[in-house]
C-alpha positions in Angstrom: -3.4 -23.9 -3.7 0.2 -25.0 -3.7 2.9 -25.2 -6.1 2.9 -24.0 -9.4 -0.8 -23.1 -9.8 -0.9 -21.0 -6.8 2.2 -19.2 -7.7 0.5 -18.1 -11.2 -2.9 -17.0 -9.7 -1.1 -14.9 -6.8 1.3 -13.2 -9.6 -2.0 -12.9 -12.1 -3.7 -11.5 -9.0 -1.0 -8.8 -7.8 -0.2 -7.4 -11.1 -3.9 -7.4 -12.2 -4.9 -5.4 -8.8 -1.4 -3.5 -8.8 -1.2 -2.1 -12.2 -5.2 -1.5 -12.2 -5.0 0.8 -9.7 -1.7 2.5 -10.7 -3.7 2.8 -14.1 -6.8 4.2 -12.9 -5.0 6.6 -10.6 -2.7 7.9 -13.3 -5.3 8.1 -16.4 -8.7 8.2 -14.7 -8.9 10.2 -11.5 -6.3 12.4 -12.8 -3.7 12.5 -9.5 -1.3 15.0 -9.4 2.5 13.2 -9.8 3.3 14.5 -6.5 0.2 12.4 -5.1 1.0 9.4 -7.1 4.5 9.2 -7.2 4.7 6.9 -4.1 2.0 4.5 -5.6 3.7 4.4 -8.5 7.1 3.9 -6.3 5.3 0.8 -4.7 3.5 -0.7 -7.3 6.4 -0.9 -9.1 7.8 -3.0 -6.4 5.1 -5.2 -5.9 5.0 -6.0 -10.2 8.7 -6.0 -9.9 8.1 -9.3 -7.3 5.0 -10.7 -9.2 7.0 -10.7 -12.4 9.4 -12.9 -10.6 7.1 -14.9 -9.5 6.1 -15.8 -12.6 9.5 -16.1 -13.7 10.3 -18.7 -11.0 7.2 -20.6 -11.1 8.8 -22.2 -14.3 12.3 -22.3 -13.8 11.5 -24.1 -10.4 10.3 -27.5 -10.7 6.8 -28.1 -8.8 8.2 -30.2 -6.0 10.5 -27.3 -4.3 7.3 -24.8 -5.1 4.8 -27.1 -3.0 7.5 -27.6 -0.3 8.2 -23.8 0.2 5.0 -23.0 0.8 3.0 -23.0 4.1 0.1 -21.3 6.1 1.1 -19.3 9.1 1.0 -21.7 11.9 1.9 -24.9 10.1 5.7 -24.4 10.8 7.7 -26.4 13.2 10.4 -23.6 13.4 9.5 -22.1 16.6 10.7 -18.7 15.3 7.3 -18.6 13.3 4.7 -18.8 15.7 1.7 -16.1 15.3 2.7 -14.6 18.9 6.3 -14.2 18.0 5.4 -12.4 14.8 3.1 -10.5 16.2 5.8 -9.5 19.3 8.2 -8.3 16.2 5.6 -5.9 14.5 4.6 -4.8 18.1 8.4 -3.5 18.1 8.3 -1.7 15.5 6.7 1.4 16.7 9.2 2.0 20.4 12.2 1.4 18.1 11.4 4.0 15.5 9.9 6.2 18.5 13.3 6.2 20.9 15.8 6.0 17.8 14.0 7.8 15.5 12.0 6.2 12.6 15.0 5.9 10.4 17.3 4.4 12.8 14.2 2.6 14.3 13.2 0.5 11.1 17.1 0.4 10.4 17.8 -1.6 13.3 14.5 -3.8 13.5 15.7 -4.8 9.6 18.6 -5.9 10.6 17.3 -7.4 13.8 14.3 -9.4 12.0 16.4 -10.8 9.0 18.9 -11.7 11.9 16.6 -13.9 13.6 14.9 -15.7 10.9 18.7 -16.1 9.7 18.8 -14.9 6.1 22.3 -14.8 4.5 24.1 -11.6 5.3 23.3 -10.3 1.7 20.1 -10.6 2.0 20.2 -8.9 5.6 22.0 -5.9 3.7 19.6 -5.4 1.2 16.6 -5.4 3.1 18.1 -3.1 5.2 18.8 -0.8 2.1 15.4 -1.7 0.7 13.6 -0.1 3.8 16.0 2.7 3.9 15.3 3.9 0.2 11.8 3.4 0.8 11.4 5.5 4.1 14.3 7.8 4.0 14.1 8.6 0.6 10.5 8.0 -0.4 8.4 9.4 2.4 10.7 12.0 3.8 12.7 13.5 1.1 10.1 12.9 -2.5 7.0 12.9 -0.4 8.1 15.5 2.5 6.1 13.6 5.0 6.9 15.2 8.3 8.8 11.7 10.2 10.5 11.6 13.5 13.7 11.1 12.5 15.9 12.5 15.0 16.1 9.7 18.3 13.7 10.9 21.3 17.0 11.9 23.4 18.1 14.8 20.6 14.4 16.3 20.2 13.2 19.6 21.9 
């Protein structure tokens, strides 16, 4: 579905599923709030983006919805092929190994939004975005044990 129809049942969808399970977690099976803070820290996210899509599925009019969207594969930007994308994730994992998995997603951020050539702004944000999650949100709230030193400063 495409345009302004598909943009309401994805949004329906993603907070329904979202805020279900953040509910259910919270009230029914009880999870400490050091278990389900980082749920509630990404679910938060994901209603923060399927409230905006709801917002901009009516401030946008229906011909710009229907042209933005697209099914991987049906792009004629050769940036967007299947093997490409799946080269980029494939990186993901000897970047945050040798540099450290701070550094690692820092500079594979900065190196995906530079290829599919988003504004600067958005570059920087992203960038900030996956820093506050990782840094902050796994490592120092959660104390999940990262790699965050690069491979040539470990013992």
């Amino acid at each position: 579905m495409k345009g302004r129809v598909g943009n309401l049942i994805i949004a329906a969808a993603l907070l329904l599923f979202t805020a279900s399970f953040l509910l259910l977690g919270e009230y029914h099976w009880g999870y400490e709030s050091s278990v389900i803070m980082f749920p509630w820290m990404a679910g938060t996210l994901v209603i923060i983006c399927a409230v905006w899509l709801l917002v901009r599925s009516y401030l946008v009019s229906v011909t710009v919805l229907t042209g933005e969207q697209e099914s991987i594969g049906e792009s004629d930007d050769p940036r967007s092929s299947l093997g490409k994308r799946l080269a980029w994730m494939a990186s993901v994992y000897p970047l945050s190994y040798v540099f450290g998995i701070i550094a690692g997603l820092l500079i594979f951020t900065v190196a995906y939004t530079s290829y599919h050539r988003l504004p600067w702004w958005q570059r920087v944000v992203a960038t900030v975005v996956v820093f506050v999650f990782i840094y902050i949100g796994f490592y120092k709230m959660l104390g999940v044990a990262l790699p965050v030193t690069p491979l040539w400063m470990r013992d």
